[in-house]
GUKOLDO-409464 format. One record per residue (C-alpha): residue number from 1; residue in three letters; x, y, z. Coordinates in nm, 4 decimals, m for minus. Example, Ala and Ser with C-alpha at 12.3 -4.5 7.8 and 13.67 -1.06 7.14 Angstrom:
// GUKOLDO-409464
{resi: 1 resn: Ala east: 1.2300 north: m0.4500 up: 0.7800}
{resi: 2 resn: Ser east: 1.3670 north: m0.1060 up: 0.7140}
***
This chain:
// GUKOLDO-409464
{resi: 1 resn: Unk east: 0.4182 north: 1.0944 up: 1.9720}
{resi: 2 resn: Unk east: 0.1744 north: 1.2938 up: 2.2188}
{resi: 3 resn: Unk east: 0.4183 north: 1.6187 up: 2.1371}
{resi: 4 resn: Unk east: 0.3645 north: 1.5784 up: 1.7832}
{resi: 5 resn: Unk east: 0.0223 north: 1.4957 up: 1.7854}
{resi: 6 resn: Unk east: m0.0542 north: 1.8080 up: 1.9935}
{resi: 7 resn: Unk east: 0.1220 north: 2.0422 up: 1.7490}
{resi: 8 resn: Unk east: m0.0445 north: 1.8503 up: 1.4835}
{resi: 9 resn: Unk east: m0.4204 north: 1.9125 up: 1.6526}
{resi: 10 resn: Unk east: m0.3126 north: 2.2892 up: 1.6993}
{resi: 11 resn: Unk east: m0.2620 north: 2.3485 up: 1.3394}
{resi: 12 resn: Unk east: m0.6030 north: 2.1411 up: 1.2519}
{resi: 13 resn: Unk east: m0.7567 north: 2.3963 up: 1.4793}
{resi: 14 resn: Unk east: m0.6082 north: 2.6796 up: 1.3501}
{resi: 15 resn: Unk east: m0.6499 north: 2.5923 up: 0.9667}
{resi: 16 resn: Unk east: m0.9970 north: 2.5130 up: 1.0536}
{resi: 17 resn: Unk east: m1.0855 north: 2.8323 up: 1.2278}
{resi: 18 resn: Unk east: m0.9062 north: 2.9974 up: 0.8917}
{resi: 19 resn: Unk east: m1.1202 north: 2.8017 up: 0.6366}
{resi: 20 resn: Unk east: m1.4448 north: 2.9321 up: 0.8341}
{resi: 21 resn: Unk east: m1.3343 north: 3.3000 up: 0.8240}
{resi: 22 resn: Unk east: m1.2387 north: 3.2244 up: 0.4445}
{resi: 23 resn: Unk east: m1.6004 north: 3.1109 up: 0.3521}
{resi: 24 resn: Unk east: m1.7611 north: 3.3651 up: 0.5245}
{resi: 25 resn: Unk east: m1.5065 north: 3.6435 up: 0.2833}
{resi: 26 resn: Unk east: m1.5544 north: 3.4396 up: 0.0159}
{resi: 27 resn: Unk east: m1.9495 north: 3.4295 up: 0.0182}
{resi: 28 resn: Unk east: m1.9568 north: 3.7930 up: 0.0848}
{resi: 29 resn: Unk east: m1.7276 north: 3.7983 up: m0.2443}
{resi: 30 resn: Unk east: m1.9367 north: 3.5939 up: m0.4496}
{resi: 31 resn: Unk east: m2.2494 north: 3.7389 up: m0.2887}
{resi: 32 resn: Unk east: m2.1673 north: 4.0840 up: m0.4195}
{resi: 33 resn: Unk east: m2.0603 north: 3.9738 up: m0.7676}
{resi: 34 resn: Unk east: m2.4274 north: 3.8243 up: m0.8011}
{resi: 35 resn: Unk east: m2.3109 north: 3.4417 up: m0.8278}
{resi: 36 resn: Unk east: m2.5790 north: 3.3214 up: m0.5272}
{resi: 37 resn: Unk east: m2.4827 north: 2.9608 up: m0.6625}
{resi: 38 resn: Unk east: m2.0621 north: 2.9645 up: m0.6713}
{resi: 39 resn: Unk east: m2.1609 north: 3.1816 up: m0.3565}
{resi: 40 resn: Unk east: m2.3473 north: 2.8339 up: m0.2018}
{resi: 41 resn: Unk east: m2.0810 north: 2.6292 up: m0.3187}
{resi: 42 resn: Unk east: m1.8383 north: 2.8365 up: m0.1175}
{resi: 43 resn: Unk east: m1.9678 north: 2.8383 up: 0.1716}
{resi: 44 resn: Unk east: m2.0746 north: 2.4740 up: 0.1885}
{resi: 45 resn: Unk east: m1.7357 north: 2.3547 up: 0.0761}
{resi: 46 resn: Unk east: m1.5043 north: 2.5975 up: 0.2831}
{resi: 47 resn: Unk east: m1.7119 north: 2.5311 up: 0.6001}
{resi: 48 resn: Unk east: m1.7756 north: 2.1309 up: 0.5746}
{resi: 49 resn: Unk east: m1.3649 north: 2.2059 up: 0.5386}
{resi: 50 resn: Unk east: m1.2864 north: 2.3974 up: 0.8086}
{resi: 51 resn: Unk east: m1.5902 north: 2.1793 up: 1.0558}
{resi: 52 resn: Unk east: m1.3550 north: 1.8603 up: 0.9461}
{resi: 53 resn: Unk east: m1.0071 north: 2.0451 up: 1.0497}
{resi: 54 resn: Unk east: m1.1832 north: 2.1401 up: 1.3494}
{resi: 55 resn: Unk east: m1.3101 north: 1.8123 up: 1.4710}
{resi: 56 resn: Unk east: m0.9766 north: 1.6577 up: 1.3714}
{resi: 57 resn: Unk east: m0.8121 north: 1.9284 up: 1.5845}
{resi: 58 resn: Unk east: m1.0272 north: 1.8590 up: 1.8894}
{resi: 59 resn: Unk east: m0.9988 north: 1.4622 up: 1.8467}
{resi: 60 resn: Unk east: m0.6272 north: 1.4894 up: 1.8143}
{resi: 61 resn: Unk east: m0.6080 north: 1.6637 up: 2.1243}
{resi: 62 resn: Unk east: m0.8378 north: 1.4452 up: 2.3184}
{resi: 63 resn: Unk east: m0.6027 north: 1.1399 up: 2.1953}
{resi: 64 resn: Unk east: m0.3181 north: 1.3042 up: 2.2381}
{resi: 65 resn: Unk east: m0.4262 north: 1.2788 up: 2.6524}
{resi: 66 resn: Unk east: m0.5145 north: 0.9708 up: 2.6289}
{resi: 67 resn: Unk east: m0.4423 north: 0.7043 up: 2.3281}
{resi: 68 resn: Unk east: m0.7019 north: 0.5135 up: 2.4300}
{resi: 69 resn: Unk east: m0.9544 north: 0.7498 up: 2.2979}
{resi: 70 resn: Unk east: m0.7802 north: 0.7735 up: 1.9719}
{resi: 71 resn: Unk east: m1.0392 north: 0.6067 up: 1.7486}
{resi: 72 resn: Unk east: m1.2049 north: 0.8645 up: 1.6317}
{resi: 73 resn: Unk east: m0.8861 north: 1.0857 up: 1.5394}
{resi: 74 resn: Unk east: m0.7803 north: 0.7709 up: 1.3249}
{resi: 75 resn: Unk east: m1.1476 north: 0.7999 up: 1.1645}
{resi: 76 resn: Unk east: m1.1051 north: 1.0931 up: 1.0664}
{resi: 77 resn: Unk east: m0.7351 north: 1.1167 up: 1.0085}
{resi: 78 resn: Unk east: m0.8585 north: 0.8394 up: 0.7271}
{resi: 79 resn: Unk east: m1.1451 north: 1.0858 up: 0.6258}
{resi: 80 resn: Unk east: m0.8750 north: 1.3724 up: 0.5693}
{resi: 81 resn: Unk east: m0.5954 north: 1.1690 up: 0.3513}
{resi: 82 resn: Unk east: m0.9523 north: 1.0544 up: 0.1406}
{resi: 83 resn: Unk east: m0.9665 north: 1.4432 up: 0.0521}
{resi: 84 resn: Unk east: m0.5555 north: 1.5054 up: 0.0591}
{resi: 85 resn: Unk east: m0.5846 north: 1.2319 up: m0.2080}
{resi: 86 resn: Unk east: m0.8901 north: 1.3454 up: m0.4135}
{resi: 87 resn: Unk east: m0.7072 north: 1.6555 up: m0.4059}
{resi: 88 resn: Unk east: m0.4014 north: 1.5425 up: m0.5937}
{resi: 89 resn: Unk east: m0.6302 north: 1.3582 up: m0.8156}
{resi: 90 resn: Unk east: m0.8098 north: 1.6145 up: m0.9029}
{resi: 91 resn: Unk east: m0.5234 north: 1.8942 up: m0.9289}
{resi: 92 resn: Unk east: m0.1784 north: 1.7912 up: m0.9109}
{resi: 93 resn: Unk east: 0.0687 north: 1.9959 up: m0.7880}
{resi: 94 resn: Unk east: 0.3720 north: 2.0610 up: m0.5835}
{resi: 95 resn: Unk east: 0.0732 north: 2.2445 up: m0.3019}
{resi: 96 resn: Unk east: m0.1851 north: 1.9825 up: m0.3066}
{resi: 97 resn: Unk east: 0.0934 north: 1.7178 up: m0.2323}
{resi: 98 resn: Unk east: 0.2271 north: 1.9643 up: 0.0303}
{resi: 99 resn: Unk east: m0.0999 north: 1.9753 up: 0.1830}
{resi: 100 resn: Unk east: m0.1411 north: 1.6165 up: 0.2401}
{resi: 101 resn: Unk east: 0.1837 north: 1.6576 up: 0.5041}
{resi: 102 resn: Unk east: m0.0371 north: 1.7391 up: 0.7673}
{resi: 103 resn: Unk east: m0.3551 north: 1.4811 up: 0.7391}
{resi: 104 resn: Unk east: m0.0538 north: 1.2106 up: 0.7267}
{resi: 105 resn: Unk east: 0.1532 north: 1.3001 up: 0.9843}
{resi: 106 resn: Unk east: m0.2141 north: 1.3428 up: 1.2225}
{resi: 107 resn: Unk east: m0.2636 north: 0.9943 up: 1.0949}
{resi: 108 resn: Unk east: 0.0452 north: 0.8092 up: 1.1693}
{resi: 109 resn: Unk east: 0.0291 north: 0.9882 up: 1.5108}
{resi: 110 resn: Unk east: m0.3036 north: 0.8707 up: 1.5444}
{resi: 111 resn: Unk east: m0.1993 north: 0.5583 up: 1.5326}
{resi: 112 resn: Unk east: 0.1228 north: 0.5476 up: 1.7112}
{resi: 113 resn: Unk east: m0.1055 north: 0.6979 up: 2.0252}
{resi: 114 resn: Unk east: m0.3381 north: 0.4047 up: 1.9371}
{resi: 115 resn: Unk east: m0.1000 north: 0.1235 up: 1.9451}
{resi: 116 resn: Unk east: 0.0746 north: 0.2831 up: 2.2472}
{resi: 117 resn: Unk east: m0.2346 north: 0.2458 up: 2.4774}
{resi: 118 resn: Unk east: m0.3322 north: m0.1083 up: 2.3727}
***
């Protein structure tokens, strides 16, 4: 379970650090094209994206060394399948149910490291 949640944390970090760079392209896109509001949007939404992967990323880890400290990654392995779901809602397709793969598994780990310590 620590193996997997590791792995797991290490692509929220990753993903994160890619939404960040994304938003920052993005705005410059959207900046240039003279849409200052879809720019805003953007940004907002592609960095409160990639903050959330981030933190899961970090929490993951820090549970994933010791399960005792894995109430937070549950929080927001919760606050992650919220979106995965509002996602699918919203759009649904074969990628947005793909997507939710990763906020799941980071939540069942969560709480296998969670169980494990108690």
């Amino acid at each position: 379970m620590k193996t997997a949640m590791k792995i797991v944390s290490v692509l929220q970090l990753i993903c994160g650090a890619l939404m960040l760079v994304l938003g920052i392209v993005t705005s410059g896109m959207f900046a240039a094209a003279s849409a200052e509001s879809l720019a805003t949007l953007s940004v907002v939404l592609f960095v409160l994206a990639g903050l959330a992967d981030i933190l899961c990323g970090v929490f993951g880890l820090r549970a994933a060394g010791d399960g005792a400290k894995a109430t937070p990654a549950i929080v927001l392995g919760v606050i992650a399948l919220i979106g995965g779901v509002l996602n699918i809602v919203m759009a649904p397709s074969v990628h947005t149910v793909a997507a939710c793969v990763i906020p799941v598994v980071y939540f069942v780990c969560a709480l296998g490291l969670k169980k494990n310590a108690q």
